[in-house]
C-alpha positions in Angstrom: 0.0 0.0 0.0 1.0 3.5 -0.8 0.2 6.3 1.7 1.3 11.0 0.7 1.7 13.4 2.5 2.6 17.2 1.7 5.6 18.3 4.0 5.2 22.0 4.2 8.1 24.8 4.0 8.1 27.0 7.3 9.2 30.8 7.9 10.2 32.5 10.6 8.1 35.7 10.8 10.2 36.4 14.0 13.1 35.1 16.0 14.0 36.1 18.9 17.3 34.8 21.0 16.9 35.3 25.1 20.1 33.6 26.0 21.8 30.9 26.6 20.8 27.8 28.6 22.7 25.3 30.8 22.9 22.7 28.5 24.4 24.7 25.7 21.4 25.4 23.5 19.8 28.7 23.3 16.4 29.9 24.5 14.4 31.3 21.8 11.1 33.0 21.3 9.7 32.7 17.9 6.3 33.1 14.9 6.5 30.5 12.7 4.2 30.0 9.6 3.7 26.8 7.4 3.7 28.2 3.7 2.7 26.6 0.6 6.2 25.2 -1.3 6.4 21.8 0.0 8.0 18.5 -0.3 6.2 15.5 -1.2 6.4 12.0 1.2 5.5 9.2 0.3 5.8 5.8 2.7 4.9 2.6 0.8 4.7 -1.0 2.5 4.2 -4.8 1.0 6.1 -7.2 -0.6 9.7 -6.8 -1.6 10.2 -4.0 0.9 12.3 -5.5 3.9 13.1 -2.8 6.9 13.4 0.6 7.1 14.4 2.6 3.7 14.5 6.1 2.7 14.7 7.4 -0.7 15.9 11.2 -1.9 16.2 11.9 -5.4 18.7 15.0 -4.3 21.4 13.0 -3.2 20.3 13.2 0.8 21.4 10.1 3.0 19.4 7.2 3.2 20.3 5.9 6.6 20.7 7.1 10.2 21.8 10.7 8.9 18.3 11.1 7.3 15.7 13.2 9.7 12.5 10.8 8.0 15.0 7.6 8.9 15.2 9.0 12.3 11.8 10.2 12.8 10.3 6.7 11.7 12.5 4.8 14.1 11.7 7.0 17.0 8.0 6.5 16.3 8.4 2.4 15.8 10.5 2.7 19.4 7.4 4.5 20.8 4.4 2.5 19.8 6.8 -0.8 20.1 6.4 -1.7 16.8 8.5 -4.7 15.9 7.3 -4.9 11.8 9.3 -2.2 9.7 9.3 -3.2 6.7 8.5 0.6 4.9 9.9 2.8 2.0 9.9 6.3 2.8 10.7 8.5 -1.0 11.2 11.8 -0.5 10.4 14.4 -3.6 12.6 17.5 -2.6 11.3 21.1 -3.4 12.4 22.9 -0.3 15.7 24.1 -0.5 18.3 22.9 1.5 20.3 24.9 4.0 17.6 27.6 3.7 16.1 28.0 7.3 12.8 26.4 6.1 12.7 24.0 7.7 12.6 21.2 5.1 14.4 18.2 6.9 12.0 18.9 9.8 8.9 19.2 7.8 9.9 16.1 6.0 10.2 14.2 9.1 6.7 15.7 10.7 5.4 13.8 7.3 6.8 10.7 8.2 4.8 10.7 11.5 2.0 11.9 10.5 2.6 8.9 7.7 3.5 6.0 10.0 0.4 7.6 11.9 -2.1 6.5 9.7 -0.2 3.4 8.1 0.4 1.5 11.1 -3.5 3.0 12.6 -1.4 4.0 15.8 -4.1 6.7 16.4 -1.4 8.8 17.8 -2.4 12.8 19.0 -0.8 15.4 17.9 0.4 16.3 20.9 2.2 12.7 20.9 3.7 13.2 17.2 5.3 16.3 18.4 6.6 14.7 21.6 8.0 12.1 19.5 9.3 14.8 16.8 10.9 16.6 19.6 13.2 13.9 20.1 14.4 14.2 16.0 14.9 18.1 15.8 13.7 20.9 17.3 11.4 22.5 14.5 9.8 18.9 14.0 7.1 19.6 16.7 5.7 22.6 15.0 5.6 20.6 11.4 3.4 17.9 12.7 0.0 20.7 12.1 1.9 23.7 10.9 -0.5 26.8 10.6 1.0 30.0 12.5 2.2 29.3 16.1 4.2 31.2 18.6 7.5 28.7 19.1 9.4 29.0 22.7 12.1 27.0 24.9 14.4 25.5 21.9 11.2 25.9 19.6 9.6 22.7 21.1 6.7 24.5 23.3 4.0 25.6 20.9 1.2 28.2 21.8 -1.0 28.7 18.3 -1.7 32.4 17.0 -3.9 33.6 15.1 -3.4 33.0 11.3 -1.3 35.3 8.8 -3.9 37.0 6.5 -3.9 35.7 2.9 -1.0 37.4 0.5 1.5 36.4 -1.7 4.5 35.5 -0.2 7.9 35.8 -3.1 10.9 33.8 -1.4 14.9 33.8 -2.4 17.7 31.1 -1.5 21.0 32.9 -2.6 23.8 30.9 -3.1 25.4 32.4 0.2 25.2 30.3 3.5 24.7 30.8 6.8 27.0 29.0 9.5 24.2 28.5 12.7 27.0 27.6 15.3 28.8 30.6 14.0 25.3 32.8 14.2 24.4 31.4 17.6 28.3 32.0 19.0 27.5 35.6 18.1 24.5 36.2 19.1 26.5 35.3 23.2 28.5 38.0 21.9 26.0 40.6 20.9 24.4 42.8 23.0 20.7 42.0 24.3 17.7 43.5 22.5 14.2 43.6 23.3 12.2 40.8 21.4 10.1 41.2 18.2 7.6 38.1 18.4 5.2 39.7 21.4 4.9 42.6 19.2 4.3 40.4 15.8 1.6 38.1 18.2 -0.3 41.3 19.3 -0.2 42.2 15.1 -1.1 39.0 13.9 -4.7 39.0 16.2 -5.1 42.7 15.0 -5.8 40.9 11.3 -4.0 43.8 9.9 -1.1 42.6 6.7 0.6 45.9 7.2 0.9 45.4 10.9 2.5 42.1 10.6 4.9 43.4 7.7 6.2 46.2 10.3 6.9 43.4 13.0 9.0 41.4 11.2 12.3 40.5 12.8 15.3 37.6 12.9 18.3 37.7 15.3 20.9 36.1 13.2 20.0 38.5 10.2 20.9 41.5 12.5 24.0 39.3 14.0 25.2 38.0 11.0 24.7 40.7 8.5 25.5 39.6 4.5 25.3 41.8 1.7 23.3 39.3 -0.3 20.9 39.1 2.3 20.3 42.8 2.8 20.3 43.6 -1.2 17.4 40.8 -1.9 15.2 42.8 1.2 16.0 46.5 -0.6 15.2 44.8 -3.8 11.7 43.0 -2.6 10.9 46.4 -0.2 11.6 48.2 -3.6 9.1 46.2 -6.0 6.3 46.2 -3.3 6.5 44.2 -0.2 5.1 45.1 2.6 8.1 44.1 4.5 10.7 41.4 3.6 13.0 39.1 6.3 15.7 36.2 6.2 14.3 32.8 8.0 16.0 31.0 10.2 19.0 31.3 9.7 19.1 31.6 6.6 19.7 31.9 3.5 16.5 32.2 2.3 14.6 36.0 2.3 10.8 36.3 2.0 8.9 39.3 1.2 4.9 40.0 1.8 2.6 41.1 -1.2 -0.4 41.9 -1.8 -0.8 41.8 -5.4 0.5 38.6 -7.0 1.7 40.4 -10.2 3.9 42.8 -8.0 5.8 39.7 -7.0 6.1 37.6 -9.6 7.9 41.1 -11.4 9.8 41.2 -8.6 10.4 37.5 -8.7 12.1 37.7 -11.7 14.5 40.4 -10.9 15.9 38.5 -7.9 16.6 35.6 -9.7 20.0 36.7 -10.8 20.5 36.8 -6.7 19.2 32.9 -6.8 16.0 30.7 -7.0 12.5 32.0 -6.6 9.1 30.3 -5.4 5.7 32.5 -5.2 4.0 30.5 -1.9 0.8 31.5 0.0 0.5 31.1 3.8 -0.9 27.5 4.7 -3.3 27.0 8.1 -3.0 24.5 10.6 -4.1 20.8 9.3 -5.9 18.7 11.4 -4.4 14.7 12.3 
């Protein structure tokens, strides 16, 4: 049998860093919305599949090194489930090393896969649990929508959604070194946070409220010329506001017209690739 899923891209429409913790991972406070590029997951089981396999036409490793590999095992160690014999094949459109979140996503779609395959009947709030133990942006992928992200990005408190618009996102060639971003961000001096502001905008309903709350730490850390020309250049052809995710590469910019950004679109792509995505609510399990 042959089970999909979609495994959603995710932005950061704010990140905020509030220190350092104990065990050498940083406390963060963050928006995060599931938009509409996506991967496609597909888990198969029957005959002439014999343990657990993944499959990624990009070149991504197929063992232990693979976030779907891991996710699957974790959820098989859960339930106790001694039978895995299942194919995972993973149809990459997210762009890797782009802080959106497309490893985690994938692996949230394994889950939620193995969820219905194996008629666990698992909650939510159980996937994410499970997910936690794979990555940190893994819980949030399991139902996606718009969600305010704390601790290590594990505790989840949902928002209300981003309005409808055109979002125009850009992965430049140009990468972001995390450990490097986090290291100084310990360095940096502290500023107040951005995501109670964005929360507060977000119930308001209002696009151009959101747009003026926009905010990510490692982009003001870690400032790159690419980064900053792709935001004057979207700002420029119409956005409302435009922001790195994660951290990094990848900019997005928020329109309201879909012809402003599909112009725009096309001017950036000498800076890298383009995708025109639209914000995606929270799914149900």
């Amino acid at each position: 049998m042959k089970w999909t899923e979609p495994a959603y891209a995710k932005l950061n429409l704010t990140l905020d860093i509030l220190g350092k913790l104990e065990n050498g991972y940083h406390s963060l406070s963050m928006v995060m919305q599931s938009v509409s590029l996506c991967d496609q997951v597909t888990l198969m089981r029957g005959e002439g599949i014999s343990g657990l396999q993944v499959a990624c036409g990009n070149g991504a490793p197929s063992g232990p090194e693979n976030i779907v590999w891991r996710a699957a095992q974790s959820f098989f160690d859960y339930c106790g489930i001694q039978d895995r014999d299942a194919l995972f094949q993973i149809e990459k459109h997210i762009p890797s090393q782009a802080g959106m979140g497309g490893g985690s996503s994938d692996g949230a779609a394994a889950l939620r896969l193995l969820n219905r395959a194996y008629g666990t009947g698992l909650s939510p709030e159980t996937l994410r649990q499970i997910g936690a133990s794979v990555g940190a942006d893994v819980p949030f992928c399991v139902t996606g929508g718009t969600m305010q992200a704390q601790g290590i990005g594990e505790k989840l408190t949902p928002l209300a959604p981003l309005p409808d618009c055109t979002l125009l996102l850009c992965k430049p060639p140009v990468g972001v070194s995390t450990p490097q971003a986090f290291r100084e961000s310990d360095r940096a001096p502290a500023v107040p946070p951005k995501t109670p502001a964005m929360a507060a905008a977000l119930a308001s309903g209002e696009l151009n409220q959101v747009a003026d709350c926009l905010g990510n730490r490692f982009q003001e850390i870690l400032p790159l010329p690419e980064i900053e020309e792709i935001v004057a250049a979207m700002e420029s052809g119409g956005a409302l506001g435009a922001c790195m995710t994660g951290s990094g590469s990848a900019v997005f910019g928020i329109f309201t017209e879909e012809s402003a950004a599909q112009n725009t679109g096309e001017a950036l792509r000498k800076w890298g690739q383009v995708w025109l995505a639209r914000p995606v609510p929270q799914w149900e399990i």
